[in-house]
N, C-alpha and C positions, 0 to 999 in steps of 0.2 A: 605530532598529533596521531591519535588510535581511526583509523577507518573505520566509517559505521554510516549506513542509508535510514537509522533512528535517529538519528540525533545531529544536531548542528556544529556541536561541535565535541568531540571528545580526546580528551588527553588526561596525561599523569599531572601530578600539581607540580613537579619540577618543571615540567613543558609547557606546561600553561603561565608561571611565573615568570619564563624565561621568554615565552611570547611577549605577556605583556611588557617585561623590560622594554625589548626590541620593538615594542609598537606595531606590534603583526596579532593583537590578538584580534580588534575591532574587523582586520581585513579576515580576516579567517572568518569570523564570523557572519561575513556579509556572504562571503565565499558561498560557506556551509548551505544558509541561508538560498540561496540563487540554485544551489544543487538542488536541493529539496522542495522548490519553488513555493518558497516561506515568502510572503509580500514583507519587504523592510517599511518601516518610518521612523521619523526623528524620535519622538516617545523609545524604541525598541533600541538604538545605538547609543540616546544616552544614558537606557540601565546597562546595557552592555561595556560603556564604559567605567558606569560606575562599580562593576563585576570587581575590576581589576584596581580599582583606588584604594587607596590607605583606609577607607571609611568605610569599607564592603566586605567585598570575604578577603580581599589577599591578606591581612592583617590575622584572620583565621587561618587560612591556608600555610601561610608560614611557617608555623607553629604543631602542623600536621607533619605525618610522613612523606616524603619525598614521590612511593610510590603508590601512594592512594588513586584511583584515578578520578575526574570530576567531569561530566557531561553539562553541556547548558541546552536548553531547548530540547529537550526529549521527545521526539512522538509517542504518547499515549495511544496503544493499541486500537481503543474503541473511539476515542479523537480527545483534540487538545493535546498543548505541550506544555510539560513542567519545565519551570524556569533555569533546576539546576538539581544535580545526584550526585551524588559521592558514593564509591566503590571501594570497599576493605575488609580489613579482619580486625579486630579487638584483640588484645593483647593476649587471651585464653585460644586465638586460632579460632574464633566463632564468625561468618560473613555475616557483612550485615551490608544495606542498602538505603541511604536516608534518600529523602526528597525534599527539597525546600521551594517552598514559596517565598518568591524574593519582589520585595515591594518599595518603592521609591517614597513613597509615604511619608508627609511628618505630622507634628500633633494639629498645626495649626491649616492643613490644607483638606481633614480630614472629618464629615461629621455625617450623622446617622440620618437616614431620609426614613426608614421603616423600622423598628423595632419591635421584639417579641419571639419569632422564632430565626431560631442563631440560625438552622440551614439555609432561609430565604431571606436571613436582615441582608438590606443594601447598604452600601458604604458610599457615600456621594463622594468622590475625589477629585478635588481640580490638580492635575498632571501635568507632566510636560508642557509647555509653552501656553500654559491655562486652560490647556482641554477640561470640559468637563463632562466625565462617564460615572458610569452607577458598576460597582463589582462589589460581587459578595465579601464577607469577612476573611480576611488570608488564612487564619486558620479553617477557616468551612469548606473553602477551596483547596486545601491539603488535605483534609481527612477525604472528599469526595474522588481525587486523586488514589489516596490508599487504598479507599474501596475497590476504584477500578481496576487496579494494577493485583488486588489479592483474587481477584475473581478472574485474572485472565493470566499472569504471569505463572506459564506451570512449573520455573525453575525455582520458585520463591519456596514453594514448597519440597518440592523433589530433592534438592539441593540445599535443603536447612537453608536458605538467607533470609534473614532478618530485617523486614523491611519497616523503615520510622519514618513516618513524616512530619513536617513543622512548618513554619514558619518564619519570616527575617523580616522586619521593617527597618531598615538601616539607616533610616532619617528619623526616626521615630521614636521618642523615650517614654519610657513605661512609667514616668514618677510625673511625669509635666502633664497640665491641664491647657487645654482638653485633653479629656486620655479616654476616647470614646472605645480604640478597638480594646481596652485592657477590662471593660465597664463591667459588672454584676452581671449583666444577661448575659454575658457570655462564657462565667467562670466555668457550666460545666464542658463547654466543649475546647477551651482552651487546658483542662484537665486531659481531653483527650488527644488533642492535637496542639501542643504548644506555640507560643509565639515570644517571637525576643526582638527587643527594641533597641537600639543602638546603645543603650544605658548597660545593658546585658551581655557583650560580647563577651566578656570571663564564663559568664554560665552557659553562653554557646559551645564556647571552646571546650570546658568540660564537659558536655553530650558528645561532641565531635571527636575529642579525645579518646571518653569510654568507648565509642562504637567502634573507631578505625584507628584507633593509636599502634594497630599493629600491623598497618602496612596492606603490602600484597592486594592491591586493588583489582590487577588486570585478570586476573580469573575468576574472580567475582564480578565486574564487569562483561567478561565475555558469558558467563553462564547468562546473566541477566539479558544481555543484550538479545540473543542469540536464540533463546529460550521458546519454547512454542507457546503458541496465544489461542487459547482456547478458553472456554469458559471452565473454571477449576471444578473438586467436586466437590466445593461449599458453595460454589452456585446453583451446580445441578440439586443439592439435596435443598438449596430454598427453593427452587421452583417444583421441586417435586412434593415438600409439603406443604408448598400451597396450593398450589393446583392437583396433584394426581389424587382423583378421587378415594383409591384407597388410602389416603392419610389425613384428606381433610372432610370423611364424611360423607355420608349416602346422599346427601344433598346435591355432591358433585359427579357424582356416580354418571356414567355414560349409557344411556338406555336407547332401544329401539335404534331411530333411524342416527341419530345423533352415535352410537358405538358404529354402528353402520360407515356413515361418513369419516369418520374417526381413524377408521383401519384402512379404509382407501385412501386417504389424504397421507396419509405413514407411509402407507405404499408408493403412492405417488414420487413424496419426495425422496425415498432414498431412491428410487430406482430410478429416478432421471437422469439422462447421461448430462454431466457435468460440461462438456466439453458441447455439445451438438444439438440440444436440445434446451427445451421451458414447458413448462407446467405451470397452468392457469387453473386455478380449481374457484369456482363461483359457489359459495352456500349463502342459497337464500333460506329466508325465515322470517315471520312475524316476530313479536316481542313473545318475549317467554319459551320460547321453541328451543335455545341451549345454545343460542350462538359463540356466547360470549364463554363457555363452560367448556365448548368444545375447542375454543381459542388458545384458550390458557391450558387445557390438557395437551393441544401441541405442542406451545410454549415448553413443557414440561418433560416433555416425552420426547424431544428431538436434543434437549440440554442434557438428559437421562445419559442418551445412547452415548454422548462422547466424541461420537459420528462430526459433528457440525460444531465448524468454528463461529458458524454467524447466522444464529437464529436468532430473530429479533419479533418482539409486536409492538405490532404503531397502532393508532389510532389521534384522530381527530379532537378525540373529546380529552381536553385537560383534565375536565373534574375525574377522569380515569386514572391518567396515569399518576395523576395527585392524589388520587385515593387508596390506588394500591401503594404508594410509596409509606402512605400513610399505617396502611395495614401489613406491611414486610416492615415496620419497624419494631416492631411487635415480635419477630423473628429474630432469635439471639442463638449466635454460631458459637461467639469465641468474646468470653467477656462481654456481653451482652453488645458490642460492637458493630457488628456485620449486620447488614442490611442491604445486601448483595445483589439480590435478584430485582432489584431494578432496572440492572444493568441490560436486560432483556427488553425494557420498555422504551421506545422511541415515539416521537409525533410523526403527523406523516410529512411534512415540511423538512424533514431532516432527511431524507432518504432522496440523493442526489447522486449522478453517475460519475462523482471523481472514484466510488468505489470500486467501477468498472462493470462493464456486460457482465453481470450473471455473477458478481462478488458478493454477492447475499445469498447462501445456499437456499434459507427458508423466510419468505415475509408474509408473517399471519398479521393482516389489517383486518383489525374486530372495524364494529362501525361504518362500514366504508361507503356508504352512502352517505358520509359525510365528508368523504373525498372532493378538496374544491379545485378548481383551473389552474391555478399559481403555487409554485413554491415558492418562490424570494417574497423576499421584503428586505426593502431597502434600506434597512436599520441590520440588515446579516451583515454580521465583522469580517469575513473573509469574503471575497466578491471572487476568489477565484472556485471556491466551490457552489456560488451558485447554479443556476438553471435554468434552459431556456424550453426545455418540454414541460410537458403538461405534466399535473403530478401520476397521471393513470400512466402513463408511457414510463415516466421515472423508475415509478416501482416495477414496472414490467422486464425493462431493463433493467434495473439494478438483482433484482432476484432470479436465481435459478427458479422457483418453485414460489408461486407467488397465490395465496389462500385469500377470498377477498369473502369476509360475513358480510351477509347486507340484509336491507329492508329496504325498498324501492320508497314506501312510505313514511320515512324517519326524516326523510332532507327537510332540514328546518330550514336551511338558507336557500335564499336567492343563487350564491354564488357555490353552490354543492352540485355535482357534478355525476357525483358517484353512482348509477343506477347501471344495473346486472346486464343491461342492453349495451350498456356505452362502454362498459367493460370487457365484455363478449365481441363487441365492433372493433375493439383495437388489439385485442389478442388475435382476431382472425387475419387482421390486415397488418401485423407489429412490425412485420417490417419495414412495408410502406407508409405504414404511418411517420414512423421515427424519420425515414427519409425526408418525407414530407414536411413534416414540424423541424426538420435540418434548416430545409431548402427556406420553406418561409421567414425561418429566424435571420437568414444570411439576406434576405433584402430588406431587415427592418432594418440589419445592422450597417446599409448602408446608409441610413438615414440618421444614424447617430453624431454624424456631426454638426449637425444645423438642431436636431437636440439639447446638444451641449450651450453650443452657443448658445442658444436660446434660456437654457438654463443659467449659465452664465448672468446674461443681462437679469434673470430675474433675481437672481441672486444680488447683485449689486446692487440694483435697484431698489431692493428690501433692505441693504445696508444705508442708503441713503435715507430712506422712511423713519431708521431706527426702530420697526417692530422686531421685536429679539424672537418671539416665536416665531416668525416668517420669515426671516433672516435663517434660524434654524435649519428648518424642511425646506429653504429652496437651496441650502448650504446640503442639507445631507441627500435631495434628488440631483445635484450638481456630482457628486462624489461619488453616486451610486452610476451615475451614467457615466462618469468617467471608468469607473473600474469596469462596466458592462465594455467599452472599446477597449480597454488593457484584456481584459480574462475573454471576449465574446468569442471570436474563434478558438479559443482552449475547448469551451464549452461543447462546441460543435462539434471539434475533434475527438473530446471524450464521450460523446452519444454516438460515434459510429456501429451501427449494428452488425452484429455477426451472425448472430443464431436465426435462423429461418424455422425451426421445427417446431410449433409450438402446440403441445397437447393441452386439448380444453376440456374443460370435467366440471358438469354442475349436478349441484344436489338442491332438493328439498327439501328443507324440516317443517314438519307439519303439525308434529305433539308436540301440545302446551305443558310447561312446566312452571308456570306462571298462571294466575287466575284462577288458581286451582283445579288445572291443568284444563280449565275449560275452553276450546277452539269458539263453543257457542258464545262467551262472551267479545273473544276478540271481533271474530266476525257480524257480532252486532254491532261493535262497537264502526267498525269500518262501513257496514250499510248509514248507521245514523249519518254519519259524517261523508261518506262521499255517493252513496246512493247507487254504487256495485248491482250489476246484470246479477253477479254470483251469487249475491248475498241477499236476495229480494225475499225469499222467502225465511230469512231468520228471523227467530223469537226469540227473546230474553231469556233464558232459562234461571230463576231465581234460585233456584234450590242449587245449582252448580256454582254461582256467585254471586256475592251482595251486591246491591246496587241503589242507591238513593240519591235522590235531589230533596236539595235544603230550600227555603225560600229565605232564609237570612244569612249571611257567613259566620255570624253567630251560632248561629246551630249547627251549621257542617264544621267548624272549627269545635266545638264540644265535642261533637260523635268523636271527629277526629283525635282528640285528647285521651276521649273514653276508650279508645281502643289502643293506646300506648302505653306498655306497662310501666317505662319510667317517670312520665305524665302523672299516673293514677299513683305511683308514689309518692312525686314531687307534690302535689295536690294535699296528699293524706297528709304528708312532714308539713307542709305550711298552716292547715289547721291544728295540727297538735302542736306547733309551734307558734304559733301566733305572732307578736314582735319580735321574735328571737329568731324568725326563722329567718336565713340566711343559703341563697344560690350554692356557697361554696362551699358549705356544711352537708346539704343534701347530695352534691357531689362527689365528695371523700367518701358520703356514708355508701352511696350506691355503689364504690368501686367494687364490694364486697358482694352485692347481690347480682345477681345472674337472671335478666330481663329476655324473657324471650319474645316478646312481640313487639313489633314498629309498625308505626304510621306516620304519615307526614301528611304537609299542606304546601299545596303548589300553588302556581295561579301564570296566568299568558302577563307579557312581559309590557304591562300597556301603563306602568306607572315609574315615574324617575328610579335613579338610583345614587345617590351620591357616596360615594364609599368613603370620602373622609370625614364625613358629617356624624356629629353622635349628640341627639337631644341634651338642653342643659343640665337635664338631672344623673346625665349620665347614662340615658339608653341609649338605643341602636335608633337610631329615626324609625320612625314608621310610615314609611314611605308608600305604603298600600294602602291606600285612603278611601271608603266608600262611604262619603260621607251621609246620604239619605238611610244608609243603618248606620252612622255611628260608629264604623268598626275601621280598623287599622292597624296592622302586624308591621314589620323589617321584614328586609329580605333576609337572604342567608349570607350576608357578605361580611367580613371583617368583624362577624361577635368578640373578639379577641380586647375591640375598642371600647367596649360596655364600662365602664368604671363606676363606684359607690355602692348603693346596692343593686345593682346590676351586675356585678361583676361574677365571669364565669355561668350568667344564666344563657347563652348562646354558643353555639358550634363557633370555634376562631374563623373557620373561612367556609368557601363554597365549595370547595373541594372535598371535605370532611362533613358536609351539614348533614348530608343523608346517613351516614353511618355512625356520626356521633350522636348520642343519647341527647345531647340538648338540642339537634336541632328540630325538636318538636318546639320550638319557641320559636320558629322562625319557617317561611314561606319559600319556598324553592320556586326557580324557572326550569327550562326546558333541557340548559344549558348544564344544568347543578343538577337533573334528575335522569335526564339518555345516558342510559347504561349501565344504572344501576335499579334494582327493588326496594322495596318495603311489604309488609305486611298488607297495611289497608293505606290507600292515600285520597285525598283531599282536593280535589280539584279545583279552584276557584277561574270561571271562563270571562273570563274581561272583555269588556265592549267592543273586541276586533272580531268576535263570531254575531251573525247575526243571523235571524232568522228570515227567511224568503216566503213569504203566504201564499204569493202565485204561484209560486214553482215547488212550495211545499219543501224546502232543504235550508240549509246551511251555508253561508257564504262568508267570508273575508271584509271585514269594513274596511277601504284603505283611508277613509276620514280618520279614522283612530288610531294614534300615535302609539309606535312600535317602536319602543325604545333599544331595542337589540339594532345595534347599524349595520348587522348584513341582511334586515329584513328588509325591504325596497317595496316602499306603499303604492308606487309607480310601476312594479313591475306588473307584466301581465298575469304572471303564476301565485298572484298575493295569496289568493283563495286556496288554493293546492299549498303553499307553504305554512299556512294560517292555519288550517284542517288537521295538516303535520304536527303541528306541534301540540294541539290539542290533542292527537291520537299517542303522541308520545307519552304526556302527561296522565293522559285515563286509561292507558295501561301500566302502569308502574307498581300496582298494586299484587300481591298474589294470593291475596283473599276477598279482598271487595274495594270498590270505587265510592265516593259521593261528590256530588258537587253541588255548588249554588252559582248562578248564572246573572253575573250583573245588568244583564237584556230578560227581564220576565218571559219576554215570548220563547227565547230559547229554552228556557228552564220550561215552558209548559210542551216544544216541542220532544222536549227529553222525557218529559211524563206521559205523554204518545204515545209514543216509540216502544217505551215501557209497555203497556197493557196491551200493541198490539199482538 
């Protein structure tokens, strides 16, 4: 065996063949395993056995060079482990570096729970001993593998190797039916990342052959291995033309206070002693102020310098980091392939201290008043990287230099956390806090056994009932608590604090770049709604931003349409087309034209949502029902599902509604719009705002069902989270707002307000 702290196991394929004879590979690998404190189970020993059977790869292996070398379980740099590498030369003296994803798979255990985009289809699989998990398509999980590995591995390129990845399902034939993973949705990415079914081993063998039929593994191997991990510089030049203003536009440009902040926050982080010190830097800002502008130009500028192996931005909000994945694919490096600068983007749930005190040089959290209490959930696959701190202490700890954007007033949730005080309170006290949140975790965890038990009994007891869902979740809080007493003092012992020095730096951004750069609008918009000492004497200023209330949704969904260029197109082609015209005709044709203005329609989240549901004719439900006008839109979920003539008239999901041209057909939440713009938006304010005659304001209805389940009608702060999300909504706009107010009296308190 070759020695290595990456990987589980590595050796030549004579040494590996010559294991398995002698029955020492499976112990090796458990070995390896225990070294690297990998959790084993039955599933993980019997692919490991099947590595080495006649129906896996040694039947491959054979057939290769003696001194190729082969790795199983790899640590991937930025996380996860590939299942298996091969290390060589080709017959020309060229290195090269495959990866395989290797799958236990056969045709009949195997079938599609989601279809339509290859990156996010699920593969329902019942596994091992009849487990049943959901995992993406083997080959989508190899290509997202090569992504990572060309964006961080700097030998790949330094050192000409050749890195391929694929795919193996070794139970699995590509001609037998069902033959879901070989299906038409997925020819083009299996173009790019292949996959081979047991029916296939000649045509493996031949790739395996062309790449490494010439041997010499172990110098390719050791460059690879050994290699420094940094972001490469096709990851810096995608984040630098996306984000660095001089390349994507005066739009992104860093002006006033926001350059300002910009240059101290640069400073900031390189000049923190790595060893002795932290940096807390707090930017607060209203909406439109450049939070998110000046996030991404760090992003940008710290991947630049070359400086930092682990500059990362999280954020709370999915429909974020879904949208930027969605817009960096659009980004073509090499073969129109690369779409790299993803890799920069994390949630904040993922950011946990197995990395270590201060093993994130820089963590820019845009959003971060949407920072909630908890990391885990008890559906996380590895239970020894969970956590037992709070997530503010997480990131404080896990980063040297930790940037927190906020807006005190954005917290949609009950269970949001994230405000510039609570922030500010544990950076001045980090040590003792962490101590603290130690000490208390270590007397819950004495309580975990009577826990268990207790889970236990409910567990069984749910097996005797025979409800298979409740059998489920008291099966996976039974396995979650178990693993919390296996991994719970790990935990402990990896939040030990070191650093006492912690410099604190906060800014204000105060210029609108949003509402057309009007402060007078945001801050009227914040008196209407919360009735601000500060803000008592603003006035509307009409000439700085549009502003209207509809009395039907009917007419504020018109204005809304009239002010979206692709709207007033679609509009135009369906009259001139008449029966002919066609969603997906109009479509292709706009690929061509260059639409410079958006609008959207939003609305508070007070009507169901069914996401597998699609009307009989083939629409998207319209689940927004007002029935005394008569009016009813879909939300922004799953347009992908629309079929006949419907099809293609909706944004495929909520991640993409705001930035894709169709989702003018469709209604956004609060959820689907924090954090990003439009031009002009639509507000529709549903029955949870009401208006108050004695007290003259605005309140929170908690009679009226809030279909979001981390809004809490019970909680005391309904009103203040209710306010929130309305304030998020009616600024999203960077020309003008309207709305129409399913409560009359609100609609007449907003025409007030107006003329005062």
């Amino acid at each position: 065996m070759i020695k290595t702290n990456k990987a589980v196991y590595a050796a030549t394929l004579k040494d590996f063949l010559k294991d398995v004879e002698r029955g020492e590979f499976i112990e090796a690998m458990k070995d390896g395993s225990r070294k690297l404190s990998i959790p084993e189970n039955d599933s993980q020993i019997k692919a490991w056995d099947d590595y080495g059977s006649k129906n896996c790869l040694r039947p491959l292996f054979e057939k290769l060079p003696d001194d190729v070398v082969v790795c199983f379980e790899y640590q991937v740099p930025v996380g996860g482990r590939i299942d298996c590498m091969l290390f060589g030369k080709d017959k020309h003296g060229r290195s090269n570096a495959i990866h395989i994803e290797l799958k236990q798979w056969s045709n009949n255990n195997v079938e599609i729970c989601y279809d339509g985009y290859v990156f996010k289809t699920t593969v329902e699989v019942a596994g091992y001993k009849g487990v049943t998990k959901h995992s993406s398509h083997p080959s989508a999980q190899a290509e997202e593998y090569q992504v990572h590995l060309e964006n961080y591995i700097v030998a790949l390129k330094e050192n000409n190797i050749e890195l391929t990845g694929l795919a193996y399902c070794y139970n699995y034939d590509s001609k037998e039916e069902p033959n879901v993973l070989f299906g038409e949705s997925y020819k083009e990415l299996l173009s790019r990342c292949p996959l081979y079914g047991k029916d296939q081993k000649e045509d493996l063998l031949r790739v395996l052959d062309n790449l490494l039929g010439g041997g010499k593994g172990l110098p390719v191997f050791d460059s690879f291995i050994n290699s420094e991990v940094k972001p490469t510089k096709k990851l810096q030049d995608a984040a630098k033309n996306m984000f660095d203003g001089r390349f994507a536009g005066k739009e992104f440009a860093l002006v006033g206070a926001q350059l300002d902040a910009y240059n101290e926050i640069m400073g900031a982080i390189q000049k923190t002693d790595k060893e002795n010190e932290k940096t807390v830097i707090i930017v607060k800002g209203g909406p439109g102020t450049g939070k998110s502008v000046i996030a991404m130009q760090l992003v940008s500028g710290l991947a630049k310098t070359g400086k930092f192996s682990n500059v990362y931005y999280t954020t709370r909000a999915t429909t974020l980091i879904h949208g930027y994945e969605t817009i960096l694919k659009d980004i073509n490096y090499k073969d129109g392939k690369d779409n790299s600068a993803i890799d920069l983007f994390k949630k904040n749930s993922t950011i946990k201290p197995c990395v270590g005190e201060s093993g994130i040089d820089a963590l820019i959290v845009d959003e971060a008043h949407r920072i909630e209490n908890k990391s885990n959930d008890m559906n996380d696959k590895d239970a020894s990287l969970k956590t037992h701190l709070s997530q503010i202490m997480n990131m404080l700890f896990c980063s040297r230099v930790s940037v927190f954007f906020i807006d005190d007033l954005q917290s949609v949730k009950s269970i949001e956390i994230g405000r510039a005080s609570n922030i500010k309170d544990a950076a001045e006290h980090y040590y003792e806090r962490i101590v603290k949140e130690n000490n208390s975790y270590l007397e819950k965890y004495k309580q975990l056994d009577d826990k268990i038990t207790k889970a236990r009994r409910n567990w069984e007891l749910c097996l005797q009932l025979g409800d298979a869902k409740k059998t489920n979740d008291a099966r996976k809080k039974l396995k979650s608590l178990e693993a919390e007493k296996k991994y719970g003092l790990e935990w402990v012992k990896a939040a030990t604090p070191n650093v006492k020095i912690i410099n604190i730096k906060e800014f204000d951004l105060t210029d609108q770049f949003r509402c057309n750069g009007s402060n007078n609008y945001v801050y009227w918009i914040e008196h209407v709604l919360y009735k601000t000492e500060r803000t008592k004497d603003i006035k509307l200023d009409k000439n700085k931003y549009e502003f209207g209330v509809f009395d039907t949704p009917q007419e504020l969904y018109a204005k809304i349409r009239s002010l979206d260029d692709f709207a007033n197109y679609s509009d135009k082609r369906e009259k001139e087309l008449g029966v002919k015209f066609s969603y997906s005709q109009v479509n292709r044709e706009a690929e061509e034209l260059e639409f410079k203005q958006t609008a959207r329609l939003v609305a508070g989240w007070c009507w169901r949502w069914k996401q597998e549901k699609t009307e009989l004719n083939g629409d998207l439900l319209h689940e927004i029902r007002i029935p005394e006008h008569g009016f009813s839109m879909p939300w922004e979920t799953l347009g992908r599902k629309s079929t006949g003539p419907f099809k293609d008239k909706y944004a495929p999901n909520a991640d993409v509604w705001l930035i894709d041209k169709r989702g003018i057909n469709q209604v956004g939440c609060n959820h689907s719009a924090q954090g990003w713009e439009t031009d002009y938006v639509g507000v529709i304010i549903a029955s949870d705002l009401k208006y108050d005659a004695q007290n003259d304001c605005l309140y929170g209805d908690e009679k009226v069902k809030n279909y979001d389940k981390n809004v809490k009608q019970e909680q005391p702060d309904f009103t203040r989270i209710t306010k929130n999300i309305y304030r998020v909504l009616l600024t999203r706009g960077k020309k003008g707002c309207f709305i129409f107010a399913c409560d009359p009296e609100v609609g007449k308190y907003f025409k007030r307000c107006m003329e005062k």
